[in-house]
N, C-alpha and C positions, 0 to 999 in steps of 0.2 A: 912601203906604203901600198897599201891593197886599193890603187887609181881605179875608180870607175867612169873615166873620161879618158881618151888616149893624148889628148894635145891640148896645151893650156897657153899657147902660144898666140893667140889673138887676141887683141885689145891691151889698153892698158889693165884694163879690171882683172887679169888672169890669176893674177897671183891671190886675190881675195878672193878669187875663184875657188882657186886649189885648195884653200885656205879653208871654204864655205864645204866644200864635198868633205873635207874629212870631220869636220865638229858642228856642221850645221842642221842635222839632222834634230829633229821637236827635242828629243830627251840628252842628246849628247851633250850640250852646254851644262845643264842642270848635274848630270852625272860630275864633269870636270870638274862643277863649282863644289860639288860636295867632296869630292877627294884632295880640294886644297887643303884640306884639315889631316889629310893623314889616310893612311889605309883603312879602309873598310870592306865587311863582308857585303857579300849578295844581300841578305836580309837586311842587315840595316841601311843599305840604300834601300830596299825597297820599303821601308817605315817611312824616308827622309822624302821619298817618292811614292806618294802612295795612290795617285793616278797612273800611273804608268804599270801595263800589264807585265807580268811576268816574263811573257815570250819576248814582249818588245824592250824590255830591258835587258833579255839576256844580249839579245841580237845586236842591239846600241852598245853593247859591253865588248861583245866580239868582235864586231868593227874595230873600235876606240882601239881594243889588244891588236888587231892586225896594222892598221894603222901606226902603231909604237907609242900611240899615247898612252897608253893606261900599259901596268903590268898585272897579271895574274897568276897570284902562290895559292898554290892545292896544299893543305895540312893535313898531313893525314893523321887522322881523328876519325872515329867513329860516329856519327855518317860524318863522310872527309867537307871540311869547310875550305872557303875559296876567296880570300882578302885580293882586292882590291886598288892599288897605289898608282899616281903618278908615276912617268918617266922622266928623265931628263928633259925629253922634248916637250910631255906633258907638261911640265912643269913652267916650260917659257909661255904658257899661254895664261902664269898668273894674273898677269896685268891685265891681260885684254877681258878676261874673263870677270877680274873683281868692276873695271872700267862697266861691260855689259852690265853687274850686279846693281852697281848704281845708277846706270841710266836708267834702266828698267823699274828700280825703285821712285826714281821722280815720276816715271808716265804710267807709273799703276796707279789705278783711282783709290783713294782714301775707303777705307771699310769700314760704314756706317754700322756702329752697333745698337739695335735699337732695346730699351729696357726692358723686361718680361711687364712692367707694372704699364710701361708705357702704350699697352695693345687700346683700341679704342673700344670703349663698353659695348658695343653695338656688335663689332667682331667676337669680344669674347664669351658674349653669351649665346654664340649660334650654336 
């Protein structure tokens, strides 16, 4: 595990500590959540993630790999492509991770869609 803390030994919270330094990072959740489906390349994570820059998804990817969560196979293929998969250990973070998917679906606000006909006459004739 590539620790960027040296001691995790105070409090009881440590362990969610440890827990939070290796997947806690804005795009690392979202990455795991999309590898629960199976191997994927670089680019279709970045379609599945389409706010998250290039650099900072590489960077969340190479953690994730040094860390042991994630695995990464080079095909060689002309230009060589680069898949994607859970580990073992990635893999124990099914639950917690599908758990996060649904809380976060209850506390996201509903997306109001409003009808193209329904704009007020006053807006649409500016």
């Amino acid at each position: 595990m590539a620790r960027r803390h040296g001691n995790y030994s105070r409090g009881k919270g440590c362990a969610v500590e440890a827990a939070l330094e290796v997947i806690g990072a804005k795009w690392k959740g979202g990455i795991i959540y999309h590898l629960l489906c199976g191997e994927l390349r670089f680019s279709e994570l970045r379609r599945r993630m389409p706010t998250v820059t290039q650099r900072i998804l590489a960077k969340a990817l190479r953690e994730l790999e040094a860390d042991g969560v994630i695995s990464r196979t080079v095909y060689p293929t002309v230009p060589p492509q680069v898949g994607y998969r859970l580990t073992a250990e990635g893999e124990r973070l099914r639950v917690a991770v599908q758990e996060l998917h649904a809380w976060g679906t209850r506390r996201k606000p509903p997306v109001e869609l409003v009808p193209a006909d329904a704009v007020p006459s006053d807006v649409a004739a500016e």
